[in-house]
PLY file of the C-alpha trace (Angstrom):
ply
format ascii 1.0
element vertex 135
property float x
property float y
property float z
element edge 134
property int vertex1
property int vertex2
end_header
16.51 -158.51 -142.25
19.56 -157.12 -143.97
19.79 -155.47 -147.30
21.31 -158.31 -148.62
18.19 -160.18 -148.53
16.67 -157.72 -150.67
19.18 -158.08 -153.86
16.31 -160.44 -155.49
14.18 -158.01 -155.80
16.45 -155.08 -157.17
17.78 -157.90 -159.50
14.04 -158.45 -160.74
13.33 -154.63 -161.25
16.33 -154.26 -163.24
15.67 -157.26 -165.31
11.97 -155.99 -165.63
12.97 -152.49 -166.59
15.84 -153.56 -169.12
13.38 -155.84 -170.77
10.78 -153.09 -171.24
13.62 -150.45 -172.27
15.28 -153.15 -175.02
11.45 -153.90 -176.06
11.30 -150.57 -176.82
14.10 -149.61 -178.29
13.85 -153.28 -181.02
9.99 -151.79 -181.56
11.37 -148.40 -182.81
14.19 -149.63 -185.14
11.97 -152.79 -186.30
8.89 -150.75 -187.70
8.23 -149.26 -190.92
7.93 -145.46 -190.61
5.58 -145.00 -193.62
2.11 -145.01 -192.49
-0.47 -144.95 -194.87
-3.89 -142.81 -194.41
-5.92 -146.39 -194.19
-3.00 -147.11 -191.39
-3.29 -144.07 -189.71
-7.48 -144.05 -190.07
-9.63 -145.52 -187.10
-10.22 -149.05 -187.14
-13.98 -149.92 -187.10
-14.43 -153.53 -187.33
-13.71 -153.37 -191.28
-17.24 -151.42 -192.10
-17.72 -147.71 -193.00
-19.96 -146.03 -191.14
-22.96 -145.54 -193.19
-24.93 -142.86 -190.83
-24.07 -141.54 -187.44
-26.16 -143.08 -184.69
-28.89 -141.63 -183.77
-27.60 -140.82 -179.72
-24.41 -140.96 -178.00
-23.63 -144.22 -175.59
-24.64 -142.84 -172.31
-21.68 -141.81 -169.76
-23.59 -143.46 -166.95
-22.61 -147.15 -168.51
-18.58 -146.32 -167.58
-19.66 -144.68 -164.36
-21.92 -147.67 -163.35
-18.68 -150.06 -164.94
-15.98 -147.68 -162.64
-17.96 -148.18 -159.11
-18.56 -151.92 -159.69
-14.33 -151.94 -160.22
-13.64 -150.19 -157.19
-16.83 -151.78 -154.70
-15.37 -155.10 -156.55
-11.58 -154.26 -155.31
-13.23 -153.11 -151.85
-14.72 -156.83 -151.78
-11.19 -157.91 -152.43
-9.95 -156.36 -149.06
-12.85 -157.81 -147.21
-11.56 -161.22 -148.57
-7.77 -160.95 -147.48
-9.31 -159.59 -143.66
-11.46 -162.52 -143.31
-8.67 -164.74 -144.58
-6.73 -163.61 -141.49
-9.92 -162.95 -138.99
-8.49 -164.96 -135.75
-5.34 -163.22 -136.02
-6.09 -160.06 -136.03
-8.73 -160.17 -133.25
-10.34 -156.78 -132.15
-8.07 -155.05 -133.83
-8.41 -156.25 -136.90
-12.61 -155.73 -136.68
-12.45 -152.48 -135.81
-10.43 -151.78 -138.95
-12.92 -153.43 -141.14
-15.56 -151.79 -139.31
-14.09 -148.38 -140.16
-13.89 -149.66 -143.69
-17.19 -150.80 -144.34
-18.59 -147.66 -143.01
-16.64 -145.54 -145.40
-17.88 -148.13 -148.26
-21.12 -147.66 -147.27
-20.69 -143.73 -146.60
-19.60 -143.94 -150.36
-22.19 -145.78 -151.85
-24.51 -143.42 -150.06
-23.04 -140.46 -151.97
-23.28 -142.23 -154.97
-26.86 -143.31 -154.61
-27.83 -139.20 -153.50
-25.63 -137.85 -156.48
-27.93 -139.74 -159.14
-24.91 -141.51 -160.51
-27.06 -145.24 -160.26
-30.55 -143.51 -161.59
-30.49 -144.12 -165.38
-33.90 -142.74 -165.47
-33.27 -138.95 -165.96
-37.47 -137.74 -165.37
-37.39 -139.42 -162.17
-33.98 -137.40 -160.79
-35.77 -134.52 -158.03
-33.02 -132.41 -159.49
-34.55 -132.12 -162.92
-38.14 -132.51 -161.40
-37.49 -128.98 -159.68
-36.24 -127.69 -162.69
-39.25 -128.50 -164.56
-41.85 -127.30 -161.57
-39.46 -123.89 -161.81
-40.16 -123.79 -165.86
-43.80 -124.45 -165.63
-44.33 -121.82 -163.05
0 1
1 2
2 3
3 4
4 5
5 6
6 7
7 8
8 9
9 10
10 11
11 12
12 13
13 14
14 15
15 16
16 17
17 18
18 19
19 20
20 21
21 22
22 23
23 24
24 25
25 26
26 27
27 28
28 29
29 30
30 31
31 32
32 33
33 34
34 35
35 36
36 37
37 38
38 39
39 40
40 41
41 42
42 43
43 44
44 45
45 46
46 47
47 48
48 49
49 50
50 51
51 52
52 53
53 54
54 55
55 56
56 57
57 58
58 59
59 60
60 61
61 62
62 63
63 64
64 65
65 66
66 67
67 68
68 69
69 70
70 71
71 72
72 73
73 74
74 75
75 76
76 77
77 78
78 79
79 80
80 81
81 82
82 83
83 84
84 85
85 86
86 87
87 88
88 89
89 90
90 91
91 92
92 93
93 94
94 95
95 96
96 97
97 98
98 99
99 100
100 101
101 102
102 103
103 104
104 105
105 106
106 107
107 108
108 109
109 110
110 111
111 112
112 113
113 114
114 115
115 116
116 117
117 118
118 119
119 120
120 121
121 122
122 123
123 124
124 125
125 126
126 127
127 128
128 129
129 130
130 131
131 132
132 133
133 134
């Protein structure tokens, strides 16, 4: 391979990054610059708030929602290696052994961390902090 044969791809990049610098640029002189306070308020589907909820959405929903995105991406990687299994031979299962172990070895610190228990009495963590209070 020469460098010659990479010239598409610098062509593409430049095209990509003069597109997003002229989309820019025709954004900033094309809007108004008078915002008004219902323009610069948060948009809540059109209805005022009439009382605060009662509790806060739990954190655990977005971590439970970021470790299905990255186990899901993980599953990805196990696609592409079985896609190529007979070519890559020992080699190639060794890898994914080494992988899968280091999935594994992180779902395993997930799992002992608590961050999959949405049930915050049964947590041994905050059971020893109550048998500590009652004592």
């Amino acid at each position: 391979m020469q460098l010659v044969d990479y010239l598409p791809i610098a062509v593409m990049l430049i095209l990509a990054g003069g597109f997003v610098a002229v989309s820019l640029i025709v954004s900033r002189l094309a809007s108004p610059h008078n915002p008004t306070p219902e323009k610069l308020a948060p948009y809540e589907c059109g209805i005022l708030p009439e009382v605060e909820p009662v509790q806060r959405f739990p954190v655990k929903f977005y971590l439970v929602a970021m470790l299905f995105v990255i186990f899901d991406v993980e599953i990805i990687f196990l696609f592409a290696w079985a896609s190529r299994f007979t070519d890559l031979n020992w080699y190639g299962v060794g890898a994914v052994g080494i992988f899968t172990f280091f999935v594994l070895e992180t779902l395993a610190y997930v799992w002992k961390r608590g961050a999959l228990d949405w049930y915050i009495h049964r947590r041994a963590r905050y059971r020893d902090v109550e048998s500590d209070v009652a004592a």
